[in-house]
N, C-alpha and C positions, 0 to 999 in steps of 0.2 A: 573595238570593232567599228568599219568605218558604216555610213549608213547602206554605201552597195552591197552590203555585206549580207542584210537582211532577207532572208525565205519572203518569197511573196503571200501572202495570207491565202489560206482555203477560202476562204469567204470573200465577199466583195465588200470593201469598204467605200465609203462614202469622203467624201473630202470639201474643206471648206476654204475657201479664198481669203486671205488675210485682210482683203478688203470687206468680203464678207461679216467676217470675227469681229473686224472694226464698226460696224455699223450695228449692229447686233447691242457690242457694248456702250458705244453714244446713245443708241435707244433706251438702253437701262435696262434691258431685259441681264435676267440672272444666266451667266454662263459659269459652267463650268470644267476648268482646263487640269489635265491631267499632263504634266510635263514631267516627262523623262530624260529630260538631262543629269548630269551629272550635280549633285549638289551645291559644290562650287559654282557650277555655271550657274545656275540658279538664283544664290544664294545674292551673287554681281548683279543680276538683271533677268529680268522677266516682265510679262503679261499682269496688271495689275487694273483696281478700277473698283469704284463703290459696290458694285453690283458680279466682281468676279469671284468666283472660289477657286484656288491656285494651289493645286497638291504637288508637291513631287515626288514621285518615286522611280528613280533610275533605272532604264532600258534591262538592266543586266537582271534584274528582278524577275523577268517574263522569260529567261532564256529557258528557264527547268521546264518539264512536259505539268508537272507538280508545281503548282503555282504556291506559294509557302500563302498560307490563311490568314497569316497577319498581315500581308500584302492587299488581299484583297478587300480584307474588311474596314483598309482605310481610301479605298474607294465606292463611291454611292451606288445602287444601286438603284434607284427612284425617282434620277434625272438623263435628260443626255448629258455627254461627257463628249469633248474634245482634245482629244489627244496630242500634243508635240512634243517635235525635239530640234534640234540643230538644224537640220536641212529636209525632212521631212522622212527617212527613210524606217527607224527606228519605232517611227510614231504610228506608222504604216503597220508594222509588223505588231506593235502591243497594241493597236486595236482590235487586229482580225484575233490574238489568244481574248484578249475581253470581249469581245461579239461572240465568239464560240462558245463564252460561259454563259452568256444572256444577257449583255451589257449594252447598254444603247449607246452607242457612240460612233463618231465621225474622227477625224482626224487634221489636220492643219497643213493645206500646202506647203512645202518649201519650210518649213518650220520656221523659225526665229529670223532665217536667212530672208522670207518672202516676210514677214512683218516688218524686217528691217527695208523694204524696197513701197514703204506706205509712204506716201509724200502728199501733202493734202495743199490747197490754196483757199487761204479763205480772204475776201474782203475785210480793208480794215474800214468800217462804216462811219468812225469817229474823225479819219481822215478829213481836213475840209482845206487842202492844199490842191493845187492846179493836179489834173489828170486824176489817175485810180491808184490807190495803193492797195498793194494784198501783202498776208503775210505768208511764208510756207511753214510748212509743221510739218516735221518727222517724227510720228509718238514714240516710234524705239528708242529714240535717243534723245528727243526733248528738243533736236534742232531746231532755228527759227533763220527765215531770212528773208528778204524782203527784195519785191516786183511794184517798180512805176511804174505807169504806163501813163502817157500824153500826148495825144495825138496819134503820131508813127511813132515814137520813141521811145526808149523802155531802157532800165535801167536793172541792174540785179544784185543786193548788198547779200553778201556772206555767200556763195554760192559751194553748194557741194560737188564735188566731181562725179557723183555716181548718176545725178541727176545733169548730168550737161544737156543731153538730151531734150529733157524735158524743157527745162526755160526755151530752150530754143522754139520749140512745139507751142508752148505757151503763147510766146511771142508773139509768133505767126499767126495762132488763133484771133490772138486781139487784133490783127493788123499792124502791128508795129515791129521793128527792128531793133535789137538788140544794142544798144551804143554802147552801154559801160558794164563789167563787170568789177563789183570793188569788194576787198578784202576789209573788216577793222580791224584787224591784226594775225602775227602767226598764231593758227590757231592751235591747240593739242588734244583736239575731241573728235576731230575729222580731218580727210584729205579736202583741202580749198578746191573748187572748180574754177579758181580766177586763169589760173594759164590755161588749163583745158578748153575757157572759151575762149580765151586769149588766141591760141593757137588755131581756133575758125573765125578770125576775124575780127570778134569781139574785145572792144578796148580795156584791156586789163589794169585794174587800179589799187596800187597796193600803198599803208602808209607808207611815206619818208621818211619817220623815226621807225620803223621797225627794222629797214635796211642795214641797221648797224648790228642787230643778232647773226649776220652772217646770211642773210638772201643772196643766194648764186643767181638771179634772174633778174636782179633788177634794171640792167640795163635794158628788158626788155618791157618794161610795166611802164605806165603812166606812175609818177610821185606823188601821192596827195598831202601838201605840208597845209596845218593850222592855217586855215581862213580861204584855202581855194576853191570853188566853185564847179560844181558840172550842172550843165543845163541835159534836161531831158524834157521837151518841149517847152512849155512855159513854166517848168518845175523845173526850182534849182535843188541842188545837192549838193550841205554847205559842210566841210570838213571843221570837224571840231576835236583838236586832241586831247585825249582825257587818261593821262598814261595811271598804270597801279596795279592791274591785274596784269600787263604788259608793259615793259619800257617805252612801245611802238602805239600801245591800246589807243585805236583812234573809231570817236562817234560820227555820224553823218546827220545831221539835221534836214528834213526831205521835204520843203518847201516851206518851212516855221511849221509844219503841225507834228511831224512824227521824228524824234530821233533815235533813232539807229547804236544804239548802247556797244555795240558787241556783245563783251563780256563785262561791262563796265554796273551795268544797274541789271537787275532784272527786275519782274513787275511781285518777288518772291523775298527775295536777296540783292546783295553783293557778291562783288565778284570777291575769289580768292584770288592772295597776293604771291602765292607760291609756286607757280610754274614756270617762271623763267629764272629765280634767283634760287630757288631752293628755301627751304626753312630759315636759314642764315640770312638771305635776303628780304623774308615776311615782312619785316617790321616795317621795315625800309619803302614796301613798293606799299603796306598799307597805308602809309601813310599820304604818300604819293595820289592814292586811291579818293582818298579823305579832301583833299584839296582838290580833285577833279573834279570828286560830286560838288562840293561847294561853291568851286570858282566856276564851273565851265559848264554845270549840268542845274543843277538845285536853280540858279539864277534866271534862267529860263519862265517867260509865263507859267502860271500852274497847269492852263489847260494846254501846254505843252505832251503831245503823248510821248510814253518809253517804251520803247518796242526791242526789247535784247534778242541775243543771237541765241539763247537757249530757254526751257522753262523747265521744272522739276515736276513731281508728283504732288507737291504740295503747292504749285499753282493753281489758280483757280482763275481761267479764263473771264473774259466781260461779257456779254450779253451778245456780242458780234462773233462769239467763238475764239477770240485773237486775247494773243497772252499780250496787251498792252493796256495800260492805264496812265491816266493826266499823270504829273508831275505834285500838284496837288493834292489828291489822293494818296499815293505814296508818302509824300512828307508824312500825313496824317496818321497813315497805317502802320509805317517802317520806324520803330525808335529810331533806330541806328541813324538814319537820315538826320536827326534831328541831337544827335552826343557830341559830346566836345571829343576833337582830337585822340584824347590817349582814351579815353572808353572806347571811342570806334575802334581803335585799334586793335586795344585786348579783345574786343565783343571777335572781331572778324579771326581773332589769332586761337579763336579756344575750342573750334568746334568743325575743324573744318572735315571733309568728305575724304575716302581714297581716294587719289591722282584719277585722272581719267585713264582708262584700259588703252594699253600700250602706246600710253602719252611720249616716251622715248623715242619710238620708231615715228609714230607721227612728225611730232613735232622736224627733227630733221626731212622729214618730206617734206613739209611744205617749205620747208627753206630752199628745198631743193639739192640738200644737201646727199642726200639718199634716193633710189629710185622705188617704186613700187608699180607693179602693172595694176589695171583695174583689179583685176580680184582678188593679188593682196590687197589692193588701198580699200576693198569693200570690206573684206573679214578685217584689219587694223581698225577701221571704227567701228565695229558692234559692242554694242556693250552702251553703257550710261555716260553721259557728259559730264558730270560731278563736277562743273566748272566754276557754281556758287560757293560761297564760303561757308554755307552753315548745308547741312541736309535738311532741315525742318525749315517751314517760313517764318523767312524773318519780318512779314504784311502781320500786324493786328496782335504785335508782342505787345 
């Protein structure tokens, strides 16, 4: 049943903004979410948090006029309750049959669809390179990606397409103009926004080893090969490639203070090696992985920060809110960082996550190999990043 499909409720429900829901949970105050999707859906991704309680019991449950009693009695009666589902429609409807029983509850914009449209910017405070740096945070998905600013000129590493808009608006806020948009590699968790700004203007920057997985578009990008340079006012952005979780996987170093991981370190994990080779290739691009972080990343000052393209649920931000920490730090936290070779190997080879959700279809998009309008390329990435190679942190083993 699709959500247009649902009776408008007798009663008047109340509704909450995803930004709302979001702020509520950073407070710490206790929510709790009554989600009605589908198990499965569920089961992939959801609303999570120290202080959330997260039931699900599927839409189809509320359809009878007779609500079955085992149903109800495993939800509360002696808190508010918020209600969701998919795009909000469902969520709509099993509130107003639970207000009718006596049930205090509101229900979620736009469902899962408007939580996926949460895009935050925070300061990175530890920053102490020319202009401002911020990071972006997409909590649906754990996305990360990174805003200079110096002067007039502003730069944008990992950019999402759904968000073109916005940097743009960002921009402009701060007074500055958009010069570069740059990719660290094809990615398979999202649609890239590097042509999307590309195509208003914006100089799109994608690596020169990635170009050999078959990019249809490179003739029209800036190449970034190992050791080149972009100035964004008195901050440089220095290309560092650090291939493994990619054949193409290239870092940006953002004026000596923050480097730009991609997928290559997070402040959690490592990346996994298995998305451009397959399992048959693991070994192979682990290892590749293992001499990036050593030669090209690890060597780095300590108070070097690592700012990756994603974070997990078992992140745990720094004091600035931003999923980044020294280089130092990590060594200290992260075994892995610190194992010979074939340990690294097997540690990254034994544990790794599901593929990211419809990493298939993506992947060909951003090559450009395949097309998608906006809102396939919005429903292709909902869902979790699964881009590190363990699910659990691998800070403080």
């Amino acid at each position: 049943m699709d959500d247009m499909d649902f009776p408008t409720p007798d009663v008047e429900i109340e509704s909450v903004s995803p930004d709302e829901l979001k702020d509520r949970i950073d407070a710490g105050e206790d929510v709790t979410l009554l989600d009605t999707r589908m198990e499965s859906e569920y089961d992939e991704w959801r609303i999570d948090g120290e202080t959330v309680d997260s039931i699900n019991v599927p839409y189809f449950e509320f359809l009878d006029d007779e609500i079955d009693d085992d149903v109800l009695a495993r939800i509360p009666d002696d808190r508010e309750i918020t209600v969701l589902c998919a795009k909000g429609g469902s969520s709509e409807y099993v509130a107003g049959t639970l207000k009718e029983r006596g049930y205090d509850v509101d229900h979620l914009e736009d469902g899962m669809n408007g939580w996926a449209r949460i895009y935050e910017r925070v300061a990175v405070e530890r920053y102490d390179g020319s202009g401002t740096l911020y990071q972006y945070q997409r909590p649906s998905s754990g996305c990360l990606g990174y805003l200079v600013v110096d002067g007039d000129e502003a730069a944008v590493i990992d950019p999402l397409r759904a968000f073109t808009g916005r940097y743009l608006e960002d921009v402009d806020d701060l007074g500055a103009d958009l010069q570069y948009a740059i990719d660290t590699h094809i990615h398979a968790d999202h649609i890239s926004g590097v042509r999307a700004l590309d195509a208003v203007g914006v100089e799109g920057v994608i690596p020169e080893a990635s170009v050999d997985r078959g990019v249809t578009y490179a003739d029209e990008m800036t190449l970034a090969a190992d050791g080149d340079e972009f100035q964004v006012g008195s901050a440089t952005i220095e290309t560092v490639s650090t291939p493994g979780h990619t054949s193409g996987m290239t870092s940006y170093l953002i004026d000596g203070s923050l480097l730009a991981t991609g997928d290559g370190l997070f402040v959690e994990s490592v990346a996994r090696p298995d998305l451009e080779e397959g399992d048959d290739g693991a070994p192979e691009a682990a290892a590749q992985l293992y001499e990036s972080l050593q030669e090209r990343v690890l060597t780095l000052p300590d108070d070097t920060l690592i700012g990756g393209a994603h974070f997990s649920d078992a992140a745990e931000p720094a004091a600035d809110g931003t999923y980044t920490a020294p280089i130092g730090q990590l060594t200290e936290e992260m075994d892995a960082l610190t194992m010979d070779e074939d340990e690294f190997v097997e540690l990254i080879l034994s544990d790794m996550p599901p593929r990211p959700a419809n990493y298939e279809d993506i992947i060909p998009t951003n090559l450009g190999q395949q097309e998608a309008d906006d809102e396939e390329a919005f429903e292709l990435e909902l869902g979790p990043n699964n881009c590190a190679a363990s699910q659990e942190s691998l800070a403080g083993d």
